[in-house]
C-alpha positions in Angstrom: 0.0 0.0 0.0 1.8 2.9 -1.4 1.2 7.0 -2.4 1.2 7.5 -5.5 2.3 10.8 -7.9 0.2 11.2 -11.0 1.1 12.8 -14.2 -1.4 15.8 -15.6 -2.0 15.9 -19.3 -2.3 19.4 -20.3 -4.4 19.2 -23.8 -5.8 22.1 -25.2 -9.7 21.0 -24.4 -9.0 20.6 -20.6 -9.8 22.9 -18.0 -7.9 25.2 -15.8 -9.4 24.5 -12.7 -11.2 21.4 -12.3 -8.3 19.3 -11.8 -5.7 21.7 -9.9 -8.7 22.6 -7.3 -8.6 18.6 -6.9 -5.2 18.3 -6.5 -5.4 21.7 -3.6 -3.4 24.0 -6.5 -3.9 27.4 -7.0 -6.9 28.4 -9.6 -6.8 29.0 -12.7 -3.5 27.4 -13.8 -1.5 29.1 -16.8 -2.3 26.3 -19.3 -5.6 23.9 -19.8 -5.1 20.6 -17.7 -7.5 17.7 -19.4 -6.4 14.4 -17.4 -5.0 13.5 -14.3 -3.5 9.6 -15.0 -3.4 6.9 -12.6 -1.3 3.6 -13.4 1.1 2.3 -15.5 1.2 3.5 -19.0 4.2 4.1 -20.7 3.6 7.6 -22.2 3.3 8.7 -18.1 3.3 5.9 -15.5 2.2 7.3 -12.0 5.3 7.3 -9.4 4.9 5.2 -6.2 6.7 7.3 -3.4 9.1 5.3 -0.8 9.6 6.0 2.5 12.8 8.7 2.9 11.0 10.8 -0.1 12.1 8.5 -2.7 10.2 7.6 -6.0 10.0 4.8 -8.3 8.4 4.8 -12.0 5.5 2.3 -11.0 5.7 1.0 -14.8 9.3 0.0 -13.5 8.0 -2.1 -10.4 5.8 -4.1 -12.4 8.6 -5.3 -14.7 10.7 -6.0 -11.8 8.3 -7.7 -9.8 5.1 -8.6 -12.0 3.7 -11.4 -10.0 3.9 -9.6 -6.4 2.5 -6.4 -7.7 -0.2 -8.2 -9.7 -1.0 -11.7 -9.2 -0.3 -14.6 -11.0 -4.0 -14.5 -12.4 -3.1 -10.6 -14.0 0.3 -11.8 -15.1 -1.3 -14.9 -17.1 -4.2 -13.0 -18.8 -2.4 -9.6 -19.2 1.3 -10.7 -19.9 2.3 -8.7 -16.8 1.0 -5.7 -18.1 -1.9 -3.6 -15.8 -4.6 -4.2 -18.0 -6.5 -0.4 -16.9 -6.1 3.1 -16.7 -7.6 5.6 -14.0 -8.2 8.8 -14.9 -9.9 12.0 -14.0 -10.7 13.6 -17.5 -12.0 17.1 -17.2 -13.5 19.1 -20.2 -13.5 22.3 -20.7 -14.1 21.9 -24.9 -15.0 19.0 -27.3 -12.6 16.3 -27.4 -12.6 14.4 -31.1 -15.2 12.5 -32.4 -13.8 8.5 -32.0 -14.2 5.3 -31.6 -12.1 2.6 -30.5 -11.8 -1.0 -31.8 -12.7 -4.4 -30.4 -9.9 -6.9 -29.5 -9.7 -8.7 -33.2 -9.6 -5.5 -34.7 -7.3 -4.4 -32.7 -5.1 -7.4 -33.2 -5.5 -7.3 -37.0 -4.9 -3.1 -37.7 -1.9 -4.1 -35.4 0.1 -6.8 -36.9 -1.1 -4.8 -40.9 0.6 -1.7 -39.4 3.5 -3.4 -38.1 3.8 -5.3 -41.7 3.5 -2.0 -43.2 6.6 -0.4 -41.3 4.5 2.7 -39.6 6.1 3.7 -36.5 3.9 3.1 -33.6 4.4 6.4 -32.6 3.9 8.2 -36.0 0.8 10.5 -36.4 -0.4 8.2 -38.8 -0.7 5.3 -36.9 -4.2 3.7 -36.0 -2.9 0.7 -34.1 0.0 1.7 -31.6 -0.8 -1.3 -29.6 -2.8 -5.3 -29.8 -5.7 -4.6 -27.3 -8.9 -3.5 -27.6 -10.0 0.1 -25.6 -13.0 -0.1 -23.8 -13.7 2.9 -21.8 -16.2 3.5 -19.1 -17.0 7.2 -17.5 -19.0 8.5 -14.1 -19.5 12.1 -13.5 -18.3 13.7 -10.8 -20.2 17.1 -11.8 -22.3 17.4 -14.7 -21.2 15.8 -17.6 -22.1 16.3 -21.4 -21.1 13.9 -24.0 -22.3 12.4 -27.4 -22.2 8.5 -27.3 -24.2 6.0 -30.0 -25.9 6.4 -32.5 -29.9 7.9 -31.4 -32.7 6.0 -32.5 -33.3 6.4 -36.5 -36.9 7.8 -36.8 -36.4 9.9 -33.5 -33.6 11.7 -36.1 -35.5 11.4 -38.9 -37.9 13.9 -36.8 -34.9 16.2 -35.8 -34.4 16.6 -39.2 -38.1 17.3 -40.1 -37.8 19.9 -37.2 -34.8 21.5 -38.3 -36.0 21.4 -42.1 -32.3 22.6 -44.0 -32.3 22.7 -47.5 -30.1 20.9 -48.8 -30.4 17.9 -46.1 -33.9 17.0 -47.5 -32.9 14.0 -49.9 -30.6 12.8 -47.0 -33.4 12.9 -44.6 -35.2 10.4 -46.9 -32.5 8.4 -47.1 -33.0 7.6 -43.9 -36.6 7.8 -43.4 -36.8 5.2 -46.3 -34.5 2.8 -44.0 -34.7 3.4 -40.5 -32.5 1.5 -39.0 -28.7 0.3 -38.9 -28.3 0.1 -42.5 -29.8 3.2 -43.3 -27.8 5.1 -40.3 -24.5 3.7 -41.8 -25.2 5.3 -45.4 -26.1 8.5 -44.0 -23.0 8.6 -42.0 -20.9 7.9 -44.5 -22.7 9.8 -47.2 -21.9 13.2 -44.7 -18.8 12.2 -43.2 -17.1 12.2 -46.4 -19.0 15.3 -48.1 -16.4 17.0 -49.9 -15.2 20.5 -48.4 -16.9 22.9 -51.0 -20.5 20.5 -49.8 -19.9 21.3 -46.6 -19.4 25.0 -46.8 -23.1 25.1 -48.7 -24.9 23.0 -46.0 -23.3 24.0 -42.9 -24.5 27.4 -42.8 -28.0 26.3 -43.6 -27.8 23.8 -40.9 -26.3 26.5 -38.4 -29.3 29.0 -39.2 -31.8 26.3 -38.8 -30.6 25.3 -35.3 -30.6 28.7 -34.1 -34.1 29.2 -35.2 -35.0 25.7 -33.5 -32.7 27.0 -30.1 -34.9 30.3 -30.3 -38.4 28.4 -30.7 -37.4 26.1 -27.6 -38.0 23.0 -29.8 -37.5 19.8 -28.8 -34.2 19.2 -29.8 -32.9 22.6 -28.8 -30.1 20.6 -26.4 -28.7 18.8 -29.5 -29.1 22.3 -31.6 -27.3 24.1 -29.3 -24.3 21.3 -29.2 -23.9 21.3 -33.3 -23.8 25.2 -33.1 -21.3 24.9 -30.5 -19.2 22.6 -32.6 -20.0 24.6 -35.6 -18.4 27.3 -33.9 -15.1 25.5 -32.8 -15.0 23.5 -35.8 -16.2 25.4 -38.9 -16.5 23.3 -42.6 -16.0 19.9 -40.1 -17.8 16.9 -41.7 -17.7 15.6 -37.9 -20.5 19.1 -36.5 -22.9 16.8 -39.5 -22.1 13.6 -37.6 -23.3 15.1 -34.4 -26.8 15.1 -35.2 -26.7 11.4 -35.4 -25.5 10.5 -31.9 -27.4 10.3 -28.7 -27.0 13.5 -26.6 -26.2 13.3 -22.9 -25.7 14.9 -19.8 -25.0 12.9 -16.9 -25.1 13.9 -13.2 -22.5 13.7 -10.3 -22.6 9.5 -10.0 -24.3 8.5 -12.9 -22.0 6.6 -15.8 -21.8 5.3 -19.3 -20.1 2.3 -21.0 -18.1 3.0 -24.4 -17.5 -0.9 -25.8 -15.5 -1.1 -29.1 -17.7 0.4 -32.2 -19.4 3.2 -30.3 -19.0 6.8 -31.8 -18.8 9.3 -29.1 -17.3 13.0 -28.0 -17.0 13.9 -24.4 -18.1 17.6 -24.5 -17.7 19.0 -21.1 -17.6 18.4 -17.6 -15.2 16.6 -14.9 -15.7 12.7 -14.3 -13.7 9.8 -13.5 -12.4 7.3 -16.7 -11.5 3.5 -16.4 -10.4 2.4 -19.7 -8.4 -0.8 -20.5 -4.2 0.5 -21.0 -4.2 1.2 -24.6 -4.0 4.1 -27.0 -5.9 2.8 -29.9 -8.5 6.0 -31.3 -10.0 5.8 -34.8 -11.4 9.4 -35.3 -13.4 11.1 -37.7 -14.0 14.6 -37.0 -13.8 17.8 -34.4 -9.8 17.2 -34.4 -6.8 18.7 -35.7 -5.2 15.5 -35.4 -5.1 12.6 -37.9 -8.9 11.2 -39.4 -8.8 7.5 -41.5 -12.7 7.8 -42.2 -12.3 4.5 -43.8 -10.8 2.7 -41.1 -13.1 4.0 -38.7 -16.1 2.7 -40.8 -14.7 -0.7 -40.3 -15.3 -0.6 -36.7 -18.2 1.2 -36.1 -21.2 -0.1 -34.5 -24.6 1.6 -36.3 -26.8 -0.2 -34.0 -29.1 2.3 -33.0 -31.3 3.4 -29.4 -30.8 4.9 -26.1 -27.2 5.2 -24.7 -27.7 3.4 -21.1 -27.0 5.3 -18.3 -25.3 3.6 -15.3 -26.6 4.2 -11.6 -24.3 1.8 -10.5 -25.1 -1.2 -8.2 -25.7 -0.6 -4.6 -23.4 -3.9 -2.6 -24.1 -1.9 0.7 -24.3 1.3 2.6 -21.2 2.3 1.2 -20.4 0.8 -1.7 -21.4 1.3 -5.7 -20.4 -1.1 -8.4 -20.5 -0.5 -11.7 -20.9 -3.4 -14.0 -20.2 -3.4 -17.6 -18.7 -6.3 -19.5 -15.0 -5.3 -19.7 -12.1 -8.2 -18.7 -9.8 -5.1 -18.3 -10.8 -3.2 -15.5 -14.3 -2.5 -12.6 -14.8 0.6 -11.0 -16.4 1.0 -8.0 -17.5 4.1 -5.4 -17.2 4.3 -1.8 -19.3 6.6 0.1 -19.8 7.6 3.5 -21.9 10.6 4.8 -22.8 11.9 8.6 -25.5 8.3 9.2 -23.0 6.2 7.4 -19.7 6.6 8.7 -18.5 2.8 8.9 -15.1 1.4 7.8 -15.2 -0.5 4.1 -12.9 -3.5 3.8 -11.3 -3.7 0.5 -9.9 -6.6 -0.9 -8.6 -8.0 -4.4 -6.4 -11.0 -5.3 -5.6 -8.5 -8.0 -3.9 -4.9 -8.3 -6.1 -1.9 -7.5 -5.7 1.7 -7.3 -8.1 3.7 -5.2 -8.7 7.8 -5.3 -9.6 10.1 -2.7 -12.4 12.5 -4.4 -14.4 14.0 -1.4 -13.6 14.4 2.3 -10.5 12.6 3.9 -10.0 8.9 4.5 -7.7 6.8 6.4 -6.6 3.1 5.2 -5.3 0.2 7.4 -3.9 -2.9 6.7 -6.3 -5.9 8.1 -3.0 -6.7 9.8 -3.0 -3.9 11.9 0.3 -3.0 11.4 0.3 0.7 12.2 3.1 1.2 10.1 1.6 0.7 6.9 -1.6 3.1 7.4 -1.8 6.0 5.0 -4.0 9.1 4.9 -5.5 10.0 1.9 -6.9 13.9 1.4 -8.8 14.8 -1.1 -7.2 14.4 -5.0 -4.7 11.7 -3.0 -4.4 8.2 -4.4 -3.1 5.2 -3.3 -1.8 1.9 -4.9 -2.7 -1.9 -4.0 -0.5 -4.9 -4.9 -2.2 -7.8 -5.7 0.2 -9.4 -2.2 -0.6 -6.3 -0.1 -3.2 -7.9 2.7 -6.6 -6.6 2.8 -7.4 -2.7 4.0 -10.2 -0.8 6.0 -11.1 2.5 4.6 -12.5 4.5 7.1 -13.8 8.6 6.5 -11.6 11.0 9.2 -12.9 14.0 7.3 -16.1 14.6 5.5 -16.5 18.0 3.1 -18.8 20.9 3.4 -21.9 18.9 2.1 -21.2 16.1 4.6 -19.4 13.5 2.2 -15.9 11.3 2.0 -15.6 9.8 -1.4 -13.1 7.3 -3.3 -13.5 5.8 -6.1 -11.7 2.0 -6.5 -10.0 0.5 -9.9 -9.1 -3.2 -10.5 -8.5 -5.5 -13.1 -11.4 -6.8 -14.1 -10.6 -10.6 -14.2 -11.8 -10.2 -10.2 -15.2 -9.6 -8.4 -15.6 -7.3 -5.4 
């Protein structure tokens, strides 16, 4: 049971505060800051701090010793690699418009790469890494985001709301095949208009969701969103996309799961990411960085519907689970308030990593070896070998509404 430092990404859609008010810095910082990471991946692996001040790369600890820091089990499915990354991602802009791949496509856009002699770490590159990228993401304020593709005749009635132009035979393609099929022709019919298209229709589309915005229509959330990316990203084949996709906003608690194939852009807001350690992104829009349209249609699901929106599983009084069907990683939430202040045992034949975002907490070994106790304050994190023995968490501090709060990652290969 160790402290760990964590490494801030400072991307130009981040925010200036959200993350340095976590970590007790001063407000606003000079430059955006969009994640905080937690684990072991090789572009920034968190640093586990020693006794005596010193620090160790825990990437570096896990090649050393891979079967005390994460279990025989881990090392046998995950090669001794730590199958997740923790993060808190916090949005001040749009992030791209993406999608990630399953496991065989992963696997196959991998080894053609390689074959191809692209250098994993070119711009280029699709397939830095084997391993499929599921992501899952709970709100710790308000979160918007874009994620799956909405039901087909709910859009086909956007578009009859909105009533542009020059969208008129493309809203019949779609009325004409409502589904899957007919969402995937539309998609690709826009997201490879050619610039001169998009510089006719885009205006149009603009001028029509501001009227709709002023009218309070029905679909003034998702009208307000495409002028918003219309405004960030002008002539972008990806502000088109956008009025396919399910729009959400999530509150503080409240989650969804991204599994390989699902279109989405995080839009704004502060929330905790899980996602299995790789850095495979297919995008097609809303970015100044590198779009394959056509390898992206290969992976894309086009089934179509609601995006579900986790509450989590309550196990107790002070526990949430969230369960989605990823072998990487689970997330869970421990919570404790004024009338539930009891200690949580935690306990994983696996590697976990827990985060301190609310109040203060204390953890103990089950041992009761005082020496190994470690305070965590709000923004602190600490880090679980899979041969550490079993901790209590207990709240010593709660925050000015009355709550402690940490959220716990493990590798998804074992229950709570």
């Amino acid at each position: 049971m160790e402290l760990l430092r964590n490494a801030v990404r400072p991307y130009a859609w981040g925010s200036r505060t959200a993350i340095a008010d976590l970590l007790g810095r001063p407000v606003p910082t000079p430059h955006p800051e969009a994640e905080l990471w937690m684990g072991a991946h090789p572009g920034d692996p968190s640093r586990v701090l020693r006794s005596g001040g010193d620090e160790v790369s825990l990437l570096s600890l896990l090649d050393d010793h891979p079967s005390h820091h994460l279990g025989a089990e881990c090392v046998r499915r995950w090669g001794g690699r730590l199958p997740f990354l923790l993060k808190v991602l916090a949005a001040d802009e749009p992030l791209s418009l993406q999608a990630h791949p399953s496991a065989e496509q992963a696997a196959e856009g991998f080894a053609r790469e390689e074959r191809a002699g692209i250098a994993r770490n070119a711009p280029n590159r699709n397939y830095p890494d084997p391993t499929a990228k599921p992501e899952l993401v709970c709100a710790l304020t308000e979160f918007h985001a874009l994620a799956g593709f909405r039901d087909a005749q709910r859009t086909v009635r956007l578009l009859d709301a909105l009533q542009v132009p020059s969208l008129r035979a493309h809203r019949e393609l779609l009325a004409g095949q409502p589904d899957a099929d007919g969402l995937r022709a539309l998609f690709t019919t826009w997201i490879t208009l050619p610039e001169h298209y998009l510089r006719e229709v885009l205006p149009e589309l603009l001028e029509a969701c501001v009227a709709h915005v002023r009218e309070r229509g029905e679909f003034a959330l998702e009208c307000r969103t495409v002028l918003e990316l219309g405004e960030a990203y002008p002539n972008d084949a990806g502000v088109l996309a956008s009025l396919l996709l399910n729009r959400l906003v999530l509150q503080p608690g409240e989650a969804i799961f991204l599994p390989a194939g699902n279109l989405h852009a995080y839009l704004h807001g502060t929330g905790i990411e899980i996602l299995a350690n790789s850095d495979n992104i297919l995008r097609c829009g809303l970015t100044p960085k590198h779009v394959d349209v056509p390898e992206l249609l290969k992976v894309l699901d086009f089934s179509c519907g609601d995006m579900r929106v986790l509450k989590g599983e309550s196990l107790d009084a002070n526990r949430t689970a969230y369960r989605v069907p990823a072998d990487e990683f689970e997330l869970s939430r421990l919570d404790w308030t004024p009338a539930e202040s009891g200690t949580v045992h935690v306990d994983s034949p696996g590697p976990q990593i827990l985060l301190c975002t609310k109040g203060s907490v204390r953890l103990d070994c089950s041992s009761g070896d005082p020496q190994r106790a470690v305070e965590l304050s709000r923004g602190g994190s600490v880090w679980l070998a899979a041969s550490d023995p079993a901790v209590r968490v207990r709240p010593t501090e709660l925050d000015a509404e009355g709550q402690a709060q940490v959220f716990r990652a493990a590798a998804g290969a074992f229950g709570e």
